[in-house]
Residue frames as a rotation matrix with the C-alpha (Angstrom) as fourth column:
UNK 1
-0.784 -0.214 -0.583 14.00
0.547 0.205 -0.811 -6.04
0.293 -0.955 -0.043 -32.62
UNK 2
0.230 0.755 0.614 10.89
0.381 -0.651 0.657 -4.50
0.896 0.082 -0.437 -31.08
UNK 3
-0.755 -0.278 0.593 11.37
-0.141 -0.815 -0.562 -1.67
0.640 -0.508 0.577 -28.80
UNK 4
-0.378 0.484 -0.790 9.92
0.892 0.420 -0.169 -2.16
0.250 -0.768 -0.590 -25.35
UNK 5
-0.428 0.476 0.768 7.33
-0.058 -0.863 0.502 0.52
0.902 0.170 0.397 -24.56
UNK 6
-0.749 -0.020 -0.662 6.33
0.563 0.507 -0.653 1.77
0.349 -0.862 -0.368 -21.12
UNK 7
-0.296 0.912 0.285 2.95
0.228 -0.223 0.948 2.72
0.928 0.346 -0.142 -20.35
UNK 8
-0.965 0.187 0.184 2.10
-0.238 -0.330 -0.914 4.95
-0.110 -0.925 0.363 -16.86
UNK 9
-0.151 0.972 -0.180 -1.21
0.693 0.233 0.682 4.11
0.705 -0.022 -0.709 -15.51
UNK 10
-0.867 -0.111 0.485 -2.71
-0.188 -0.829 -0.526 6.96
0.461 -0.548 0.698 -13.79
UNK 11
-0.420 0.711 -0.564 -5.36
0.763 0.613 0.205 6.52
0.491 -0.344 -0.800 -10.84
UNK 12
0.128 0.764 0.633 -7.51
-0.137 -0.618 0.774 8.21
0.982 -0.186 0.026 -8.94
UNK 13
-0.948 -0.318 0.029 -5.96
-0.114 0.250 -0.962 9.01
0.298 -0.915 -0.273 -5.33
UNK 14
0.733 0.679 0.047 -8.79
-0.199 0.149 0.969 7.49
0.651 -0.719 0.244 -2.54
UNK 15
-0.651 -0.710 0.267 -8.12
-0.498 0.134 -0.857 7.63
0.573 -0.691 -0.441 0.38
UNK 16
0.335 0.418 -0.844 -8.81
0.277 0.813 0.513 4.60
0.901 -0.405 0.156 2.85
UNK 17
0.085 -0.264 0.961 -8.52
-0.915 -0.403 -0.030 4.50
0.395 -0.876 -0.276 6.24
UNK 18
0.114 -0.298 -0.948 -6.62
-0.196 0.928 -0.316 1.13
0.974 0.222 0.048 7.41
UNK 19
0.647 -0.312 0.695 -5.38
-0.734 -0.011 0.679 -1.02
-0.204 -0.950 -0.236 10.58
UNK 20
-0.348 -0.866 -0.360 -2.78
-0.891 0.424 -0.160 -2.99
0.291 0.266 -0.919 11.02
UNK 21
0.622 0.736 -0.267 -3.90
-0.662 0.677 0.322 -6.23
0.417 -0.024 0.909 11.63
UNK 22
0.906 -0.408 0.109 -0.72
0.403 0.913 0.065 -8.57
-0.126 -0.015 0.992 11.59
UNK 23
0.765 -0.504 -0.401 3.10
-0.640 -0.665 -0.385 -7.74
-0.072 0.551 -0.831 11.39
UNK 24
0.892 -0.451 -0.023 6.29
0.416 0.800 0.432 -9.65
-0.176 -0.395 0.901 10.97
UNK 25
0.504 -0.743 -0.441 9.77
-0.799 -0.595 0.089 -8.68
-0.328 0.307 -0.893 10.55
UNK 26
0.961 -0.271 0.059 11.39
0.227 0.650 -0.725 -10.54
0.159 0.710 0.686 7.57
UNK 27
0.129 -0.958 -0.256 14.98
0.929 0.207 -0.305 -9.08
0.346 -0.199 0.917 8.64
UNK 28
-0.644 -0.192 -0.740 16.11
0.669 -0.611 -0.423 -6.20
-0.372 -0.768 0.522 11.18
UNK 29
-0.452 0.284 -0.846 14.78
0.135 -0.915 -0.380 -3.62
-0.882 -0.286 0.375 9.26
UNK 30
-0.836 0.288 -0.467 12.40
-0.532 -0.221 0.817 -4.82
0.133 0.932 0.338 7.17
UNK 31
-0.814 0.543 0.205 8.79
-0.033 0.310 -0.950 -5.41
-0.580 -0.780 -0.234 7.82
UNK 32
-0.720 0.688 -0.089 6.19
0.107 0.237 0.966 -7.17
0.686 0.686 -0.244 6.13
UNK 33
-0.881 0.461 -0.103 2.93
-0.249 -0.639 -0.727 -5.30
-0.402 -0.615 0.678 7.45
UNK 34
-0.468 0.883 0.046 -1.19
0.835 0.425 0.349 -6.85
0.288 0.201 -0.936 6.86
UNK 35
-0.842 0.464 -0.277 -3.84
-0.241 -0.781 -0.577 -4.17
-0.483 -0.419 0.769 6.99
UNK 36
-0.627 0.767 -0.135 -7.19
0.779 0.617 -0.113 -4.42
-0.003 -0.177 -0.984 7.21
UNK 37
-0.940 0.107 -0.325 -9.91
-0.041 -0.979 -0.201 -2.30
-0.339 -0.176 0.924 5.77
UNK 38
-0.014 0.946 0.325 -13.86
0.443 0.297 -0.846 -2.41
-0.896 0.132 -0.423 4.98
UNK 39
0.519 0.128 -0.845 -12.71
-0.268 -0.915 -0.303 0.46
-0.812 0.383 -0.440 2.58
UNK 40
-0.403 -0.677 0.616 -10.57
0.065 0.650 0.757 -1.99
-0.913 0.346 -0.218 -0.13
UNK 41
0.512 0.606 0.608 -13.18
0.450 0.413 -0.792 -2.18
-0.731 0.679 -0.061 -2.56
UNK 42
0.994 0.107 -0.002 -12.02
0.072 -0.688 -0.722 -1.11
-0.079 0.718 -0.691 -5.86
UNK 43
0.463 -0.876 -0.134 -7.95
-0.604 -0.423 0.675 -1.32
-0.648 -0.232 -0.725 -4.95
UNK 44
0.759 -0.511 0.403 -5.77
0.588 0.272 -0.762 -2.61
0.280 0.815 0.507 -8.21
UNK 45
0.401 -0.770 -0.496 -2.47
-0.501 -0.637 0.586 -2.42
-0.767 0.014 -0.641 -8.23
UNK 46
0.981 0.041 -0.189 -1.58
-0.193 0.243 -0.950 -3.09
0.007 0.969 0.247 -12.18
UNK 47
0.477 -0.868 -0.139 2.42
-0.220 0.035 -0.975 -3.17
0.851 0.495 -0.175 -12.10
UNK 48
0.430 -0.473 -0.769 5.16
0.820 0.562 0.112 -4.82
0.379 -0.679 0.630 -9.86
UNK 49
-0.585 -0.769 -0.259 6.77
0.791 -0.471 -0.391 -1.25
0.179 -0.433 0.883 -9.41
UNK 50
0.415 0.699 0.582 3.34
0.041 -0.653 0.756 0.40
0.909 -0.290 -0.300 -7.90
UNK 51
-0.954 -0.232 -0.189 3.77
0.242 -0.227 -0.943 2.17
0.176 -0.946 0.273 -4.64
UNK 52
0.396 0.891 0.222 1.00
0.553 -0.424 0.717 3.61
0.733 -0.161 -0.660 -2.42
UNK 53
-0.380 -0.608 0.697 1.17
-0.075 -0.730 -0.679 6.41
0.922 -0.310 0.232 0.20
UNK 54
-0.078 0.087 -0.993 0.91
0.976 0.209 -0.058 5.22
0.202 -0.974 -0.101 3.84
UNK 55
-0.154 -0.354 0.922 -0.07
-0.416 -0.824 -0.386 8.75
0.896 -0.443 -0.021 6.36
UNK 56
-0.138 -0.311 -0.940 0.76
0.890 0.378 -0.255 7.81
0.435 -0.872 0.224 9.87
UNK 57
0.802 0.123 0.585 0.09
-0.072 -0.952 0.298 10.34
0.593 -0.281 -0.754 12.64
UNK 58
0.233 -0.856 0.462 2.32
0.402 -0.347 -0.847 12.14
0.885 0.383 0.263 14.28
UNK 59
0.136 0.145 -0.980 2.96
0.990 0.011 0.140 12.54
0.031 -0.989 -0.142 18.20
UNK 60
0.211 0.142 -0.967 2.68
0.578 -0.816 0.006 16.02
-0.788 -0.560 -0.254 18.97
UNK 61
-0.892 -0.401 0.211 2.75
0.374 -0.390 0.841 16.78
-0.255 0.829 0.498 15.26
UNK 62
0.424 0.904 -0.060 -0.54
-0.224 0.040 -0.974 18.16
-0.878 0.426 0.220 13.45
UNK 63
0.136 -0.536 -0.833 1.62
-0.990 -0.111 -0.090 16.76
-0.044 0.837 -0.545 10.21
UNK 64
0.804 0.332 0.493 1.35
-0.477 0.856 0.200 13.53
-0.355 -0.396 0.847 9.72
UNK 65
-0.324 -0.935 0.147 4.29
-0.434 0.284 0.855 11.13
-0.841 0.213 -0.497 8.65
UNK 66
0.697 0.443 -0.564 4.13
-0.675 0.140 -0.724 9.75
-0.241 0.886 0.397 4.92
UNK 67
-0.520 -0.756 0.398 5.90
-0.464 0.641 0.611 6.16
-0.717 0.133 -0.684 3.34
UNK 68
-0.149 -0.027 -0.988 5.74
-0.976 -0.157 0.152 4.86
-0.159 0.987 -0.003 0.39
UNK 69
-0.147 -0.241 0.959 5.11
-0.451 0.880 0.152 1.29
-0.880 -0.410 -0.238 0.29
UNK 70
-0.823 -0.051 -0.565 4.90
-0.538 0.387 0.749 -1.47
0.181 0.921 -0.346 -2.33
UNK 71
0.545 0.824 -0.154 1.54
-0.838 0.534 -0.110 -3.59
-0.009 0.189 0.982 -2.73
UNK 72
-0.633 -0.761 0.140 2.67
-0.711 0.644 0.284 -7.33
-0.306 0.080 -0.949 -2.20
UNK 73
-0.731 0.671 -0.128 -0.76
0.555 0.692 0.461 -8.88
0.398 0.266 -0.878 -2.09
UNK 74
-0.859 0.497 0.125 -4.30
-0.485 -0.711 -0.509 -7.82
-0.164 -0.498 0.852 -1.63
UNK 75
-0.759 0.630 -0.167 -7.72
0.520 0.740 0.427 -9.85
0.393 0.237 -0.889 -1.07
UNK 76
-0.655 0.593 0.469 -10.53
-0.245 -0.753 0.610 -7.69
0.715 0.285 0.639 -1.61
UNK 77
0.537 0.827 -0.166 -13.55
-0.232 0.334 0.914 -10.22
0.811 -0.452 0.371 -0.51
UNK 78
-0.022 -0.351 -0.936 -10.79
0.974 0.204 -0.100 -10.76
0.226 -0.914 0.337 3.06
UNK 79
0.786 0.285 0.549 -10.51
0.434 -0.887 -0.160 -7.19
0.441 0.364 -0.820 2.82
UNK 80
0.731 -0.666 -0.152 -6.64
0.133 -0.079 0.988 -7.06
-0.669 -0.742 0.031 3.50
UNK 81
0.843 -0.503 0.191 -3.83
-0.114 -0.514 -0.850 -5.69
0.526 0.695 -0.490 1.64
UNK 82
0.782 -0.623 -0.001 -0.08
0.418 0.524 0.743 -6.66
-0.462 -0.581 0.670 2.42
UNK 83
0.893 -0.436 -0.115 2.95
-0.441 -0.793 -0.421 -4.67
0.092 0.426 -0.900 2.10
């Protein structure tokens, strides 16, 4: 039997600066979210259980909010990235 072997890929955090472009809700409280960035180049996401880190600002915070999201699709040369 061969023994399944799991292999972390480590990246290099960049940080981009996105917009939302497009949103839909897929059911109450779940939202499927299009962003749009000149700043894409270079973005790979190698494994179905990658996440990236989303900061959002904060009303009257100097702390921004942070979420995790999953990569669903991403088209460099459109330069858009779907969660």
């Amino acid at each position: 039997m061969q023994k399944h072997e799991i292999t972390r890929i480590r990246k290099d955090v960049v940080r981009r600066t996105l917009r939302v472009t497009a949103k839909e809700y897929l059911t109450p409280r779940m939202l499927r979210i299009v962003f749009q960035s000149d700043e894409l180049q270079g973005f790979d996401s190698p494994s179905p259980d990658d996440h990236i880190k989303i900061f959002l600002p904060s009303p009257g915070d100097e702390k921004p909010i942070s979420r995790d999201f999953t990569p669903r699709a991403w088209d460099l040369g459109a330069g858009t990235f779907t969660h």
